[in-house]
N, C-alpha and C positions, 0 to 999 in steps of 0.2 A: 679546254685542255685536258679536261678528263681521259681521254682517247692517251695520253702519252704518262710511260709509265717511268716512276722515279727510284733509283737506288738511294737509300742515306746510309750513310757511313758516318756514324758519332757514336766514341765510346760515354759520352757523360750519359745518362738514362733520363735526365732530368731535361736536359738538351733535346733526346732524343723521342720524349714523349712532347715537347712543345711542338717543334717540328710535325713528326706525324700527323699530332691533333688541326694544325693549321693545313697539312694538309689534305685530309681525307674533307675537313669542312669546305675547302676548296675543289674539292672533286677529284684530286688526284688519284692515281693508283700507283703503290709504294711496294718498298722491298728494304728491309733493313738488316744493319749489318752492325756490328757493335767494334772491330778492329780491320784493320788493312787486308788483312787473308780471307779473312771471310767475305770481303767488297768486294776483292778481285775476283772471286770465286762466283761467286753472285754473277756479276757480269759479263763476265765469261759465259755461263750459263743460260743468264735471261736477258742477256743485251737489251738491256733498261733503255730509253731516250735519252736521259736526261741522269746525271751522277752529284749529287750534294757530300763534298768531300770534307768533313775534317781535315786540317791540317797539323792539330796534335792528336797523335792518337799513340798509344803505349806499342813498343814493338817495332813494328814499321810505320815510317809518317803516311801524311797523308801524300806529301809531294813525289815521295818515292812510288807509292803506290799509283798514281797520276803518270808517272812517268812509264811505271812497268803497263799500265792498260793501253798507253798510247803507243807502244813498240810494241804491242799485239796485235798483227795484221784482223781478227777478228773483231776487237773490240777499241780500235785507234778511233774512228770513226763518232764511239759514243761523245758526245758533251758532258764535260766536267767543269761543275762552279766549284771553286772552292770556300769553306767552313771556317771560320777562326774567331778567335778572340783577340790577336791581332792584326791591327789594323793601320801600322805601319807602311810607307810606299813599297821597302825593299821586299815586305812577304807578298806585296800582290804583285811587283813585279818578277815574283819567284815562283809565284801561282802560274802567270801568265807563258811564263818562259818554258814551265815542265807539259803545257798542254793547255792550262784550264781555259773556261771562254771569259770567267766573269768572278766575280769573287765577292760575298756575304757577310758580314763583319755581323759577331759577337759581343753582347748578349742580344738575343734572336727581337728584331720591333716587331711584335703582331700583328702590326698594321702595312705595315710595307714589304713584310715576305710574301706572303701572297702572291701580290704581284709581281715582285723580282722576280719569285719563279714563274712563274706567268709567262713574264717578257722574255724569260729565258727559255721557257720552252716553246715559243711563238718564233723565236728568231733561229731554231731548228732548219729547218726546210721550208724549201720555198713552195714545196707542194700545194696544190686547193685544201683552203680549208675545209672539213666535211663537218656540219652540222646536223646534227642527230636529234630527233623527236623524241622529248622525254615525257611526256602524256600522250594519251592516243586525241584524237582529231576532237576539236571543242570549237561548239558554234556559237556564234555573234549574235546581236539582237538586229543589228544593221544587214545580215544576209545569212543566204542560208550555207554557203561555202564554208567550211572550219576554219579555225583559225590556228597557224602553227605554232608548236612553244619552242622556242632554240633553247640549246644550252649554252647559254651566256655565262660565262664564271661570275658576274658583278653586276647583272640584273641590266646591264647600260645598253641604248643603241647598238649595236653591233658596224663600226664604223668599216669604209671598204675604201679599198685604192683600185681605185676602176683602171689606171693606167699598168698594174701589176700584177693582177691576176682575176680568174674567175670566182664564183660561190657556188660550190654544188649543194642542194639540199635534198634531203632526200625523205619521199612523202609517202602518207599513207600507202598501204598496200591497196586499201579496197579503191582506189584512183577518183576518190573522193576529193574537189578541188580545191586549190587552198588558197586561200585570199593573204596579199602581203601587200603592206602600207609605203609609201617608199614616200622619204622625206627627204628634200632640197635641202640648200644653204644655207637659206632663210626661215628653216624650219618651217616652209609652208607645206602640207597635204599635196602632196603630187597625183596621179594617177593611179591606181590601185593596180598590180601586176596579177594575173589568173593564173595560175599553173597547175594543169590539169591532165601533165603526162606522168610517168611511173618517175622519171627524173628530169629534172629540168637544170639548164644553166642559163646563169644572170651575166650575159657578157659582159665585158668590161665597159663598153662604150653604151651600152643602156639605153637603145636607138627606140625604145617603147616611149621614152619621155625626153622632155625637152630642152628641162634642166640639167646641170652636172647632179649624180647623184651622189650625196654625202653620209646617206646613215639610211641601214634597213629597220623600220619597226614593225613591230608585230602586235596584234589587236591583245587586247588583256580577253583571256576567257573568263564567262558569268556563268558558266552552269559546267557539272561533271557530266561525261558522255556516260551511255546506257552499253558502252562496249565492255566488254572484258577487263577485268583491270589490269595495269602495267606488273612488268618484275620489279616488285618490291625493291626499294633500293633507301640509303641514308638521307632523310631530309637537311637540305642544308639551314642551319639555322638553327636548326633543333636535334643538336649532333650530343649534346648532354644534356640536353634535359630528359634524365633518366627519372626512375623512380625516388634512386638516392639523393636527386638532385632538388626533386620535388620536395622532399621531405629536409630539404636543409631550411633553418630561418635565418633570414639575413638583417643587420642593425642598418638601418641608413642614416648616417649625421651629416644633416646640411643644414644651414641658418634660410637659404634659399627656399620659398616654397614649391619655385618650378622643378628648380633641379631635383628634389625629395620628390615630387610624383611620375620625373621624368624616370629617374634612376627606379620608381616601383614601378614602372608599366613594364621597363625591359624589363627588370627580374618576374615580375609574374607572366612573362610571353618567353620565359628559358623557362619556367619551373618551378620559382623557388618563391618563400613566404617570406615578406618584407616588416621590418616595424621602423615608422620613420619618426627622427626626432628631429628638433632645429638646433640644440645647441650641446655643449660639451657636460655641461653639468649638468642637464638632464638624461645625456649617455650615459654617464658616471651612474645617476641613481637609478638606472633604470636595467641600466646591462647585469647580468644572469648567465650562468652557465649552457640554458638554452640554449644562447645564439647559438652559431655556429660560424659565422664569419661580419665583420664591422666595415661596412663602407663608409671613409670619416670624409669630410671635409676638410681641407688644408687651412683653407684661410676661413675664419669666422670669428666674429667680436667676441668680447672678453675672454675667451678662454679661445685657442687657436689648435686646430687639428695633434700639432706637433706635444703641447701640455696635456691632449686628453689622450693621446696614445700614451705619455709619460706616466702617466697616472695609472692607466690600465697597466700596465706593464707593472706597474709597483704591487701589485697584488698575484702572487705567482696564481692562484686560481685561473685567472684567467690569460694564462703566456702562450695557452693552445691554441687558443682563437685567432684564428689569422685576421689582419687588419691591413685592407685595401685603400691606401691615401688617393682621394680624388680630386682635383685641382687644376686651374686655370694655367698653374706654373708649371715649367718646365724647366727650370736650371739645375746646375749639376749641384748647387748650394742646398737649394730644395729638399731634391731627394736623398743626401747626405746626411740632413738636418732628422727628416722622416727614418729613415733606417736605422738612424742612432737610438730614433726615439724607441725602434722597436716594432714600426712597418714592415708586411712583409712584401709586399709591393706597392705599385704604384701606375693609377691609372690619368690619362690626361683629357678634361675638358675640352670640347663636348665630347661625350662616352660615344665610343664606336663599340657598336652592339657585337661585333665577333671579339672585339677585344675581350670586350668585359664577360664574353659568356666563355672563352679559352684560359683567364686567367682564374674567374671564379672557380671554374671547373678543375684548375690545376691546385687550385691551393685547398679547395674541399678534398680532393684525393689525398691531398695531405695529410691532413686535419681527421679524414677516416682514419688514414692507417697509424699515424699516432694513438686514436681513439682506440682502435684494434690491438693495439701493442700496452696501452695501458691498462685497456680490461685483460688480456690474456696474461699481463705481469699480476693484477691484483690476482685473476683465478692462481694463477700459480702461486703467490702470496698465501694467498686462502689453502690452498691444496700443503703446501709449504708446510701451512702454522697449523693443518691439523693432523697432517704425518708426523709434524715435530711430537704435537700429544701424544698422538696413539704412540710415536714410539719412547717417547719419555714414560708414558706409563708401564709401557714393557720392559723399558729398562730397570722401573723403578721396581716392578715385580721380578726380573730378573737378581736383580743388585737386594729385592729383600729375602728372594728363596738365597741365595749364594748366602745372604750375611746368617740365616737359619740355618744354611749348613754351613756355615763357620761354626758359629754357635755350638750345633751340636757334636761337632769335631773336637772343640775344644773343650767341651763337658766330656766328651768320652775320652778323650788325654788327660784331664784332671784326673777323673775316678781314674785311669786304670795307675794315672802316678798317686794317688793315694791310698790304692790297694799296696802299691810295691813298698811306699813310708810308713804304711799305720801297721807293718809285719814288727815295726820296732817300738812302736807304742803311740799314744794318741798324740802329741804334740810332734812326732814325726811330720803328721800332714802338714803342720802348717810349713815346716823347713822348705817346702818344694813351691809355694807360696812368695817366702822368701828370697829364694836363691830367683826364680824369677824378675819381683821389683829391684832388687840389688843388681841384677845384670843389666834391668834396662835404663838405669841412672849411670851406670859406666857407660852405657853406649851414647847417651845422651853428652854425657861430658867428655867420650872423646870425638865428638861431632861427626855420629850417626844420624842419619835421618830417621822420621820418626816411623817407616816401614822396618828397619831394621830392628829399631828399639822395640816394638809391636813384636815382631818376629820373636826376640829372643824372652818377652815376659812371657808367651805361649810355649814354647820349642824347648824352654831351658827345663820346662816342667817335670817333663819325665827322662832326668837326664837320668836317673835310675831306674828305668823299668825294665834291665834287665836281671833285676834281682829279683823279679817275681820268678824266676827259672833256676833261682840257687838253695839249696838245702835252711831250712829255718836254720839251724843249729849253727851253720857257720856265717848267717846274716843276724843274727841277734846272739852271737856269743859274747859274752862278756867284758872275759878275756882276752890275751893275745893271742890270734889265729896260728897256728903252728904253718911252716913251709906249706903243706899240703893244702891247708885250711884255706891261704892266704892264695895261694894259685886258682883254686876253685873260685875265691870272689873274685878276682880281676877279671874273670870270665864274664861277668855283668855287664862291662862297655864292649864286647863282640856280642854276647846275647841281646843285648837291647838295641843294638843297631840293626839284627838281623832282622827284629822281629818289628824295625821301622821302616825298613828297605823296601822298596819296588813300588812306593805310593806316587802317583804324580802329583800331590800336594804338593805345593813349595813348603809348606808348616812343616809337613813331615820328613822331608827332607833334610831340614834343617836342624830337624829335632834326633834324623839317624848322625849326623859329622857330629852334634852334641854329644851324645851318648857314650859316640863311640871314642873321641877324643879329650873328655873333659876333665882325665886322669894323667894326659900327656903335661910333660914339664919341659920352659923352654930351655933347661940344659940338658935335655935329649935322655935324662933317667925316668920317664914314666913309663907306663898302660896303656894299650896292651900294643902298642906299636913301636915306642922310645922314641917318638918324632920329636922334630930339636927346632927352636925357632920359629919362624915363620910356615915352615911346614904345615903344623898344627894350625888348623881352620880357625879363621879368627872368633866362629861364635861362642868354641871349645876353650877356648885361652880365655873370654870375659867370664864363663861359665865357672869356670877353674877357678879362680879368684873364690867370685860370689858364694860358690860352693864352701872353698875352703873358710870364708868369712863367718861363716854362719855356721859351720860347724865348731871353731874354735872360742864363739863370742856367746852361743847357747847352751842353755841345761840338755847333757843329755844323759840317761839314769841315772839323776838327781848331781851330777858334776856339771864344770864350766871348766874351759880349758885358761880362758885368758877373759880378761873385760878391754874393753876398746882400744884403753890407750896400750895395752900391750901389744892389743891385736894390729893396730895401726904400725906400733914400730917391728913386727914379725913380719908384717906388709915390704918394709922398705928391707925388712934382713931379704928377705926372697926373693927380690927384685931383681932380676936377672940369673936366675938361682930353678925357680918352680913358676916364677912368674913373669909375664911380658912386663919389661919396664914400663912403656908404653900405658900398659892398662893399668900398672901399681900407680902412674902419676893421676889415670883418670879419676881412679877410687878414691884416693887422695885427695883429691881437688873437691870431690864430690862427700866426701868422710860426710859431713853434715846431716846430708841428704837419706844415708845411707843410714846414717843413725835414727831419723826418724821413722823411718820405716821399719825400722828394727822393734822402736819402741811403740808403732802401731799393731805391731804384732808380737806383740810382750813374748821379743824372744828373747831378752834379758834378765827375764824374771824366774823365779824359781815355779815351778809348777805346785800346786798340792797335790795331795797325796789320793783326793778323790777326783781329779778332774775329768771330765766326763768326756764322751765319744765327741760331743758338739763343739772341743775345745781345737778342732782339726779347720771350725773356721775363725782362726783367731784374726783374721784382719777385719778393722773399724770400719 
């Protein structure tokens, strides 16, 4: 049947490579199609013999599609079996009625498609069969005429119905004669038939012998000719045993000793390296990530096919390995019981050699590409965890150059707020120190997060450094600054913003609305803008407090204006007044907190009289 050519139509891939593989071992010649359009189109095109139709397929069915190929004046003619997984009377009588000739019920028996298609493409035409020389001409030890090889699909007799048609064969070229065996009903040697022209025909009535003739054979050839050799073509038989397939090792568990050497002769005549055991708990201690695939035995004493699959399966190491149940049994309880265990198929006693070499073959292709998808996950794994480093280290050199230039941002914001306080004398610096940790305990206790609190112990530093731009005389004057006096210092929160302005820091940013705000009162009478309320940027409203805290609560040329508990109740006079209620509750809440760090930096304490330049770091 090789001569007649097959369309399949199966969207499953899984489906469609069993198929294929059964077919091409079979001699077929195919054409595949994975949905309805593409079938029809196909057909249309290479008007196939023979059509193997799905009947669920996504889009259009199969039966629809059956239906459009058979109202196609060009291609009504083709034969269409139909494909399904049901198996139901009304879908085959639904098969039958849109066209089909026959119909193939799902999941695919390796052993009996073959010939379904076979029969189905044999019951095509009534035309002569034509058998075709697939070796060139090979001679007998019994004469010297060649002896011919047919292409038989199943090795068998080649059976004939003498009352239905003839046999054309057709023979060497070089008209070298061919000797053909012809056996009776009693399978006894008949008369040997000569034919010695370019083609010969075997009539029906077979008037050369005497008997009815029941089956053509043909002599086995012993030796290869000295002719040229054939067009290379697929050995049947050995349609996978590739090199990957050589290189698979296979477990065989059977208690049997026939069957264990039965089952290694066929795997080493496909290809593949066997190790045979006889029973389950020597599987057990024996089996390794090596295999590559377990032929178990079902039924075997103490321990039973179904508990040593169970077992394997319990150690996820080994859940790749595909495991082939082999067995005497055939019920639907059986292989139920198998599958649950964790089999991935299942073959049935005695082992037909195409079976067992289609199934191997399908479940190592498996078992590869898992293999291939596991190493290419680990490399990617691997690739992953060392791109994670390399860039973890650059982040981390990124994130320690950033934190060096924080660093030094924030040293050069100190000194230059320490240039602008030490113009008033040395215990000045520490004030800007101060107003700092005091603003970021307010922010804390009015439930700022801890970037914000950050923010403002940095930011609030130089909320005076626009007084490095104002005359000494009227920033360390004494006294009380006259109108004039007093206009020119208010000029310090527009000077110090300006000269904070235009940085894309967020720090400094934060540090110009500071600056420039920290004089603003929330009843709308401050510096240098009169912002009222909410207006005024909340870092400038914490600032303001802290500020004023620490100037009221510290020595400044050798005075103190008020001590705590005054300063606390001047807090609640101003509370809504100079200062955000809101913030007077948080300082409040927080007083304690505020104090300590007052008194870690002995801003309560009277100064002496010699205290020195280094008293600028008076925090502990």
């Amino acid at each position: 049947m090789a001569e007649k050519k097959i369309l399949v139509v199966e969207d499953n891939p899984v489906n469609m490579e069993l198929v294929t593989d059964l077919l091409e071992v079979a001699g077929f010649t195919f054409e595949t199609a994975m949905n309805a359009e593409e079938g029809i189109r196909l057909a249309d095109a290479g008007l196939p013999d023979l059509i193997l139709m799905d009947i669920q397929l996504p889009g259009m069915d199969g039966l629809e599609a059956t239906s459009i190929l058979k109202q196609n004046p060009k291609t009504r003619h083709i034969a269409i079996v139909a494909l399904t997984a049901h198996a139901m009377k009304g879908d085959e009588e639904r098969a039958l009625a849109v066209g089909c000739i026959g119909y193939i019920t799902k999941p695919i028996n390796t052993r009996t498609f073959p010939r379904l298609v076979r029969e189905f493409a044999e019951s095509l035409s009534d035309a002569p069969a034509l058998l075709v020389l697939e070796e060139p001409p090979l001679r007998t030890e019994a004469t010297e005429a060649p002896a011919l090889l047919l292409a038989a699909e199943d090795d068998a007799p080649l059976l004939l119905e003498a009352e239905r048609e003839e046999l054309f064969l057709t023979l060497p070229e070089d008209d070298t004669p061919v000797v053909l065996e012809l056996v009776g009903e009693e399978s006894e040697s008949l008369s040997p038939i000569l034919l010695d022209t370019e083609e010969s025909v075997l009539a029906p009535t077979l008037e050369l012998v005497q008997a009815p003739i029941q089956a053509l054979s043909v002599p086995k050839p012993v030796e290869k000719p000295s002719a040229s050799p054939p067009e290379k073509r697929r050995k049947r038989g050995l349609s996978f045993a590739t090199a990957a397939a050589s290189a698979a090792r296979l477990l065989v568990v059977d208690d049997d000793e026939i069957n264990r050497e039965m089952l290694s002769a066929m795997l080493r005549t496909l290809g593949y390296d066997s190790e045979l055991v006889s029973s389950g708990p020597e599987a057990l201690e024996k089996l390794d990530n090596s295999y590559d695939m377990i032929l178990l035995d079902y039924m075997m004493p103490s321990m039973d096919g179904v508990q040593v699959c169970t077992r394997i399966r319990e150690e996820s190491r080994f859940n790749d390995i595909p495991i082939v149940m082999v067995t005497a049994l055939s019920g639907k309880e059986d292989r139920l019981r198998a599958v649950e265990a964790g089999a991935n198929d299942w073959i049935c006693k005695p082992v037909d050699r195409t079976e067992l070499q289609v199934r191997i073959a399908s479940l190592l292709k498996m078992k590869r590409a898992q293999d291939d998808l596991k190493k290419h996950q680990r490399s990617l794994e691997e690739t992953v965890r060392s791109r994670t480093t390399e860039l973890r280290g650059a982040m981390e050199e990124v994130k320690q150059s950033q934190e060096n230039a924080r660093r030094s941002a924030l040293d050069a914001m100190q000194r230059m707020a320490y240039t602008a306080e030490f113009r008033e004398g040395p215990t000045a610096a520490a004030h800007i120190r101060a107003v700092g940790q005091y603003s970021t305990v307010i922010a804390r206790a009015m439930g700022l997060d801890e970037d914000a609190a950050e923010m403002l112990l940095y930011a609030s530093q130089v909320h005076d450094i626009g007084l490095l731009a104002i005359e000494d005389s009227i920033v360390n004057k004494k006294g009380e600054r006259d109108e004039y006096e007093e206009s020119v210092y208010r000029q310090h929160a527009i000077l110090g913003a300006r000269l904070l302005s235009g940085s894309p820091s967020e720090l400094l940013r934060s540090a110009e609305l500071i600056a420039l705000s920290h004089h603003e009162r929330w009843d709308g009478k401050g510096y240098p803008q009169a912002l009222e309320g909410e207006e005024i940027p909340l870092y400038g409203r914490i600032v303001a407090l802290a500020d004023a805290f620490d100037q009221w609560t510290s020595y400044n040329h050798k005075k103190r204006s008020l001590n705590n508990e005054e300063a606390k109740k001047k807090l609640k006079e101003e509370s809504g007044k100079t200062f955000d209620p809101k913030i007077v509750d948080a300082a409040l809440k927080a007083f304690d907190e505020i104090v300590e760090w007052q008194r870690r930096f002995r801003r309560a304490e009277e100064p002496p009289d010699d205290l020195p330049v280094s008293a600028i770091s008076y925090a502990v």
